[in-house]
ZAMARGU-4260 file (C-alpha; in steps of 0.2 Angstrom, whole numbers, plus 5000, padded with zeros to 4 digits):
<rodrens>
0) 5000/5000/5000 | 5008/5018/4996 | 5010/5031/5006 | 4992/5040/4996 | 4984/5028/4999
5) 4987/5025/5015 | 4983/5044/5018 | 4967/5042/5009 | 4960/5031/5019 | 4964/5040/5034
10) 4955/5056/5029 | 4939/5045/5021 | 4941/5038/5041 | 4941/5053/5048 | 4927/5062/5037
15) 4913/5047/5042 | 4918/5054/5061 | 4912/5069/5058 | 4898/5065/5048 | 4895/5053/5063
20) 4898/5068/5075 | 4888/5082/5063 | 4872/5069/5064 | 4872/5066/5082 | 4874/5085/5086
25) 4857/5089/5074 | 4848/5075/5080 | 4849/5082/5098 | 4847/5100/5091 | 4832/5094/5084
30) 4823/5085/5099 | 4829/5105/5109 | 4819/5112/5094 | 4801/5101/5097 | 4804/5102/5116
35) 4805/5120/5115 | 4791/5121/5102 | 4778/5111/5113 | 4782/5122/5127 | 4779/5135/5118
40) 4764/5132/5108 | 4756/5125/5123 | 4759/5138/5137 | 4754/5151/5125 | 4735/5144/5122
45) 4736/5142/5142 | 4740/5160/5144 | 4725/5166/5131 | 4712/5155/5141 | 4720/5163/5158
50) 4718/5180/5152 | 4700/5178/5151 | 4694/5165/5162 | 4705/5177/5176 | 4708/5161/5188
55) 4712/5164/5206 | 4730/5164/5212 | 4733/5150/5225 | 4749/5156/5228 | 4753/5161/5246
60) 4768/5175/5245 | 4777/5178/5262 | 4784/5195/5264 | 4797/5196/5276 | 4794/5204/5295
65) 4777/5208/5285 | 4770/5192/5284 | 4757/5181/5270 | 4749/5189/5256 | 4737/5179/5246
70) 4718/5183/5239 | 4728/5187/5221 | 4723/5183/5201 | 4732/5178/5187 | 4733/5193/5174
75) 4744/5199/5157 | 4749/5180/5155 | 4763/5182/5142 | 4774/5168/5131 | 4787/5171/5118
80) 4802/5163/5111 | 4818/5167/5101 | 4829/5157/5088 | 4845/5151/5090 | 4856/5148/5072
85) 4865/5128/5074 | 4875/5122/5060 | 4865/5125/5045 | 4847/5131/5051 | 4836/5141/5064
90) 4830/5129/5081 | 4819/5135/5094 | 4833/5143/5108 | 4823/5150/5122 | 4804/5149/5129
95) 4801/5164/5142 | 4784/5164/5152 | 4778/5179/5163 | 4762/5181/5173 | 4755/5193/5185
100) 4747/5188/5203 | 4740/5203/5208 | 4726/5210/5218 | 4720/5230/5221 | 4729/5228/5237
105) 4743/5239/5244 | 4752/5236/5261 | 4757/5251/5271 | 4772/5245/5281 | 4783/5259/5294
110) 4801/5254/5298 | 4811/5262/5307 | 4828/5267/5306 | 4838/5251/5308 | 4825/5242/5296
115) 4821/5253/5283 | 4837/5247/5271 | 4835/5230/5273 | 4816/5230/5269 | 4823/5240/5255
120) 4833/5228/5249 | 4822/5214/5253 | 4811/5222/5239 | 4822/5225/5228 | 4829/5209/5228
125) 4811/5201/5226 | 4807/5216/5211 | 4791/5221/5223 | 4784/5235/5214 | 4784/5251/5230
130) 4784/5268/5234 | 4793/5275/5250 | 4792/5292/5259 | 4803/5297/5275 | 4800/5307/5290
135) 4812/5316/5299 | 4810/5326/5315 | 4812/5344/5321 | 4832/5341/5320 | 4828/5332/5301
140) 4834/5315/5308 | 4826/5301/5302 | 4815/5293/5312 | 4806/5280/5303 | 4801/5278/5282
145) 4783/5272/5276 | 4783/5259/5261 | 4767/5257/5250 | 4768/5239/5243 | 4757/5235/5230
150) 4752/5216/5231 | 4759/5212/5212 | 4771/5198/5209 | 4778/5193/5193 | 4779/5175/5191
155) 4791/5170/5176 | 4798/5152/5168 | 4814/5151/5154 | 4816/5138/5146 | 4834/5136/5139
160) 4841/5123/5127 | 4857/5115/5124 | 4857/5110/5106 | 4874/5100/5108 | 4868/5088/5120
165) 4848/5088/5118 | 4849/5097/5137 | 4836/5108/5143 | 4836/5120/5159 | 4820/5127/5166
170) 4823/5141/5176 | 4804/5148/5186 | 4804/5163/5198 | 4789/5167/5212 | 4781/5152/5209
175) 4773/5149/5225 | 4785/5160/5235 | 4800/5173/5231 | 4812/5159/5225 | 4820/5153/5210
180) 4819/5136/5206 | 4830/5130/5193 | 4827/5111/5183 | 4835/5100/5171 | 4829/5083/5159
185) 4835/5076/5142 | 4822/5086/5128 | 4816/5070/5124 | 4809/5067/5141 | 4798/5085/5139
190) 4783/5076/5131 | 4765/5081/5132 | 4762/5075/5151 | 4779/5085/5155 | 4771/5100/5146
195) 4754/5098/5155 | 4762/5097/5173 | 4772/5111/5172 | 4757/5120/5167 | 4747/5116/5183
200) 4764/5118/5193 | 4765/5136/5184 | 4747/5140/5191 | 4748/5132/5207 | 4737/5116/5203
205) 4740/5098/5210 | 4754/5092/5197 | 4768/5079/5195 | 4780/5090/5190 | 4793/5087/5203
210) 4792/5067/5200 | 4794/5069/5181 | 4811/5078/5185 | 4816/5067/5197 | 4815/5052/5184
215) 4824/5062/5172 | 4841/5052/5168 | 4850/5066/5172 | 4844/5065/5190 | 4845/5050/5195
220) 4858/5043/5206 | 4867/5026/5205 | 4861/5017/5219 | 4871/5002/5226 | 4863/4984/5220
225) 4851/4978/5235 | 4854/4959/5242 | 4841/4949/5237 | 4827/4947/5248 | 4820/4929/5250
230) 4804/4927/5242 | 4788/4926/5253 | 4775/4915/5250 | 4759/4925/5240 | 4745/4928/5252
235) 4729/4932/5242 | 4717/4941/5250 | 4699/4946/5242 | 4693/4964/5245 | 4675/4970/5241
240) 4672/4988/5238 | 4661/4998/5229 | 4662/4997/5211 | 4674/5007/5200 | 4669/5025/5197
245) 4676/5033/5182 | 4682/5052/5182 | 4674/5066/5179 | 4673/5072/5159 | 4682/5088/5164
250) 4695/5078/5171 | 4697/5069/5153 | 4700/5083/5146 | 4717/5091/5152 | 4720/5108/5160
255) 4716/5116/5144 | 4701/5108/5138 | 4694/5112/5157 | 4698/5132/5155 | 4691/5132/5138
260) 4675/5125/5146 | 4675/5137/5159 | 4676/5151/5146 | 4660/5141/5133 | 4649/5143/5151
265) 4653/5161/5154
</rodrens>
């Protein structure tokens, strides 16, 4: 074989890798691209069924040193998504969510001197819409600073995809609480039950949503082989009960087959 030759086959080789390699990276790019899609496409017919059916918040918000605030309302439910450019075409990239839980209410809270920049801060940090006045005495000495708070929270959700490794991380903010939870999962795990339980997570009804992610591969933790247990012998036991009830139609029909329903009886 001549030295050509020789160098022939190694490029021939080394092109099939990265065909290999070129494949492997769209086909992940892809599976990002419908995770993000159903996301989208989904949370953004949930959001026009919220904006009229105006569901109640179940949210209880804790305010620090002021205490629980709740009696709020979904409002201005908003979806969008942006492109992201990988090899040779456009993919879905991002899926951002926003909602509103808001009531008419405003809180006027008095701190004094040593609170008044950590409450400050507190709702700053939390992005609590507020206005503040101070007081000062004869001396002009601060002596304590009224806050109006109004009772508005954003609640927010990203989606962010990796496109090299078929990765997605959900990021959600005040969902339940001022916090910020951040998840991961393969985008092929995000199918249409994923979608739909992080819809009723996002509104605060009963949901799986946790469990899903913890059976994602990329949470689960090699756990050390169990020893065998010795086999019992099957004890069978006959129950009587009433019979079988199936659910309700409106359960049948998904989150948003129900708020559509809502909306037809209105």
């Amino acid at each position: 074989m001549g030295l050509l030759d020789d160098l022939k086959k190694q490029a021939d080789a080394l092109k099939a890798q990265d065909v290999d390699k070129t494949e492997s990276l769209r086909a992940n790019a892809v599976a990002v691209d419908h995770a993000l899609r159903r996301a989208f496409l989904y949370m953004n017919d949930l959001g026009k069924q919220l904006n009229v059916v105006k569901m109640p918040c179940p949210f209880t918000y804790k305010l620090p040193t002021v205490g629980d605030i709740t009696g709020l309302a979904f409002k201005d439910f908003f979806s969008d998504f942006r492109s992201k450019h990988f090899i040779d075409k456009d993919y879905y990239g991002e899926v951002h969510l926003a909602a509103r839980c808001a009531s008419e209410q405003v809180l006027t809270i008095k701190k004094g001197p040593d609170d008044m920049e950590k409450f400050r801060d507190i709702l700053w940090q939390y992005n609590i819409e507020h206005k503040s006045e101070q007081y000062r005495d004869q001396r002009k000495v601060i002596t304590h600073e009224i806050f109006q708070v109004k009772c508005d929270f954003r609640v927010q959700a990203k989606f962010e995809g990796d496109h090299e490794t078929g990765r997605l991380k959900i990021m959600a903010k005040n969902i339940g609480d001022f916090t910020i939870d951040v998840f991961q999962m393969m985008a092929i795990e995000f199918n249409d039950k994923a979608v739909e339980e992080f819809a009723k997570y996002f509104i605060g009804r009963p949901n799986d949503w946790a469990e899903i992610v913890k059976r994602s591969v990329l949470n689960q933790k090699a756990a050390a082989p169990a020893a065998p247990k010795p086999k019992a012998e099957p004890q069978y036991v006959v129950q009587k009960g009433p019979p079988r009830q199936e659910p309700a139609a409106e359960e049948k029909r998904g989150l948003l087959g129900s708020l559509r329903s809502f909306i037809k009886k209105d």
